[in-house]
C-alpha positions as CSV (number, residue, x, y, z in Angstrom):
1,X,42.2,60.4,61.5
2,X,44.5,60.8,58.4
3,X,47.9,59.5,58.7
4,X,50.2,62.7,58.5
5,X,52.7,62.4,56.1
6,X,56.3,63.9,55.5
7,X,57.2,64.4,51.8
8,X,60.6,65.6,52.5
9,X,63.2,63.6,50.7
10,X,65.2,61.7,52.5
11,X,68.9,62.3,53.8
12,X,72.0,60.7,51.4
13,X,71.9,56.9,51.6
14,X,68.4,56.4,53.4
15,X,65.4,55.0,52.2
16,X,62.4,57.3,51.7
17,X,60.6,54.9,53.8
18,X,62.9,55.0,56.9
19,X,61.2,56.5,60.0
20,X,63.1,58.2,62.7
21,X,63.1,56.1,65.7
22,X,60.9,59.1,67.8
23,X,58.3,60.2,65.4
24,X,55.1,60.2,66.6
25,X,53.1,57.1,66.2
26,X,50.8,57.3,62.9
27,X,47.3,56.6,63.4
28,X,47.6,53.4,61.6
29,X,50.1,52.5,64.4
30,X,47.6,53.9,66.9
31,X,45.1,50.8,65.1
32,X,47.4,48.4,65.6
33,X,48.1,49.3,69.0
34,X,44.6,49.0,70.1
35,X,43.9,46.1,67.9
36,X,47.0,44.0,69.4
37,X,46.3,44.8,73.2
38,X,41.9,44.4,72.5
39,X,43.3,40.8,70.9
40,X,45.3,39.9,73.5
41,X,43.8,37.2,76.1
42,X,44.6,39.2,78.7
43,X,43.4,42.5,77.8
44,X,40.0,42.3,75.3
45,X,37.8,45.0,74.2
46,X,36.1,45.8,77.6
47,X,39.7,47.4,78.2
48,X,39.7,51.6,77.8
49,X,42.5,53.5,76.6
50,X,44.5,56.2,78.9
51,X,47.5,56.8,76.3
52,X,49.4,55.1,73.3
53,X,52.4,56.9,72.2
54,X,56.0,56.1,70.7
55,X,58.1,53.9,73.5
56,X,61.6,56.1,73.3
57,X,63.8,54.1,71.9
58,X,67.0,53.0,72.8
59,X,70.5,55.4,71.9
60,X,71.3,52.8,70.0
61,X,68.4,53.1,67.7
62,X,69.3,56.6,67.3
63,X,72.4,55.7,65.7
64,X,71.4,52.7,63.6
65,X,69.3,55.3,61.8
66,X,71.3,57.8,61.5
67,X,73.5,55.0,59.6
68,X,70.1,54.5,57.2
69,X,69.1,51.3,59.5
70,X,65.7,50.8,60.2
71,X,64.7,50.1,63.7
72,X,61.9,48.7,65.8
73,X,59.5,50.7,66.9
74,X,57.6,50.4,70.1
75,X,54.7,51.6,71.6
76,X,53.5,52.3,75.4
77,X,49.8,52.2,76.3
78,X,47.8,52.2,79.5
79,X,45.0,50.8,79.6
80,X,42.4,50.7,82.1
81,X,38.8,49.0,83.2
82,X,35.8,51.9,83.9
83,X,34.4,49.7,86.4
84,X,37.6,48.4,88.5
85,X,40.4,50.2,90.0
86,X,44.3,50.2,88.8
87,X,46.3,50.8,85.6
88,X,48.0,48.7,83.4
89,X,51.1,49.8,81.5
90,X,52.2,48.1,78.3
91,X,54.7,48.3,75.9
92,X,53.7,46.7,72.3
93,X,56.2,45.7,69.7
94,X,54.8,47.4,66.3
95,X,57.5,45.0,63.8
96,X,56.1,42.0,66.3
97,X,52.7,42.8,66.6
98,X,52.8,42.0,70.4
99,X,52.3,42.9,73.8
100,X,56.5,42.5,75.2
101,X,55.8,43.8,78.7
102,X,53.2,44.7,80.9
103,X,52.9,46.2,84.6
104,X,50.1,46.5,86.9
105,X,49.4,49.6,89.4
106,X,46.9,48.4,91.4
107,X,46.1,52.1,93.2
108,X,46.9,54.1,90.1
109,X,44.1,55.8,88.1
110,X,43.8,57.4,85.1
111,X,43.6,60.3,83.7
112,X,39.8,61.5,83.4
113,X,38.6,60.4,80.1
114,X,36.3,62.8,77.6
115,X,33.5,60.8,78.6
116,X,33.6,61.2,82.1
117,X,34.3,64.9,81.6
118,X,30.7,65.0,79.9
119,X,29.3,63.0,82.5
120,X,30.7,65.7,85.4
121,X,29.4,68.5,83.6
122,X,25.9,67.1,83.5
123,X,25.9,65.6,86.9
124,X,26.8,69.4,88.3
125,X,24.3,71.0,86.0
126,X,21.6,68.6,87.3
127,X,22.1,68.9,90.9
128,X,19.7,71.5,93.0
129,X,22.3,72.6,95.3
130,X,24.3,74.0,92.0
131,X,20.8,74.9,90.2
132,X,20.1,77.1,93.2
133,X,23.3,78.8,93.1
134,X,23.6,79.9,90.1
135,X,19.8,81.4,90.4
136,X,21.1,83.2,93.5
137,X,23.3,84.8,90.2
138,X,21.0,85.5,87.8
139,X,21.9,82.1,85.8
140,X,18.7,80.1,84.9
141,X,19.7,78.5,81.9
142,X,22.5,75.5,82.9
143,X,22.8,75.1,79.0
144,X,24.9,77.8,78.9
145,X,26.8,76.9,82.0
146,X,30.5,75.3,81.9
147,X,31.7,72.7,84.2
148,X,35.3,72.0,84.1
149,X,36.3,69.1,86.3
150,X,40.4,68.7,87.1
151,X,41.4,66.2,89.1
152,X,42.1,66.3,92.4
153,X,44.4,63.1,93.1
154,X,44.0,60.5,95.6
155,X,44.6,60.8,99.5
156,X,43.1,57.9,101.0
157,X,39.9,59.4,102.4
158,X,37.6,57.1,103.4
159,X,34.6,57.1,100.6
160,X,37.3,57.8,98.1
161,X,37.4,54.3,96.9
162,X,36.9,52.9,93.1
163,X,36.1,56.4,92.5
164,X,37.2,59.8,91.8
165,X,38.0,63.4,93.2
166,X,37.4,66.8,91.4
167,X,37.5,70.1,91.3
168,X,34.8,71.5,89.1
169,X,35.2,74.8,87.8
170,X,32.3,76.6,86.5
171,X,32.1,78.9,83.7
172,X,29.2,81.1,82.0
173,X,29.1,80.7,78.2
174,X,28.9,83.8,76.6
């Protein structure tokens, strides 16, 4: 991913380099997020991402800029294992290079990744009962069959466990 630049000339008495306190993260801050947190002893590469995105800053912040000031930009993350339950929620210091705070959720899960979104799909589209259904349509080729999994939450039913619930919508290519 290319970094997205702004070429509009800065405001009387600030740098061309000063950065607004919410822009969106680059993706060389993205790197540098990932690279921190997969460097950290705590959280190495076998960690998966859920979201990095610009930590809102303080008011203060807002004003330090608006008086040409640089400020400190932070990020948030959450980060997650694909084999073990619960959430961890960081917040990285970009000017530090550091993980400054970190939280666990123990019962939280994340979002459902791309990955497992592929992974639904073909799971659906291999199973007979589903295969048999969509003959009973006139469907026989599951290539051109769409399964969109949302999620469904968590309610403590038994069997729910370390895993996940979904609605799977289906969908005929056309």
């Amino acid at each position: 991913m290319d970094d997205l630049i702004h070429a509009a000339p800065a405001a009387a008495g600030m740098s061309a380099t000063l950065r607004h306190p919410q822009e969106p993260l680059s993706a060389a801050e993205i790197r540098e997020v990932m690279a921190v947190i997969h460097a950290s002893a705590d959280f190495g590469p076998q960690f998966l991402f859920e979201t990095i995105e610009i930590k809102d800053p303080p008011r203060s912040a807002l004003a330090d800029y608006a008086a040409g000031k640089a400020t400190p930009r932070e990020a948030r993350a959450n980060v997650f294992l694909a084999d073990a339950p619960g959430v961890w929620k960081l917040v990285v210091s970009l000017a530090d290079s550091a993980i400054t705070a970190k939280a666990f959720f123990a019962t939280k899960r994340p979002m459902i990744q791309l990955e497992q979104f592929m992974q639904i799909e073909a799971i659906v589209q291999a199973h007979p009962d589903f295969i048999a259904a969509c003959a009973k349509r006139g469907i026989s080729d599951m290539t051109m069959v769409c399964v969109d999994p949302w999620s469904a939450g968590n309610f403590d039913i038994a069997g729910e466990e370390n895993g996940y619930l979904s609605h799977t919508f289906s969908w005929l290519r056309l």
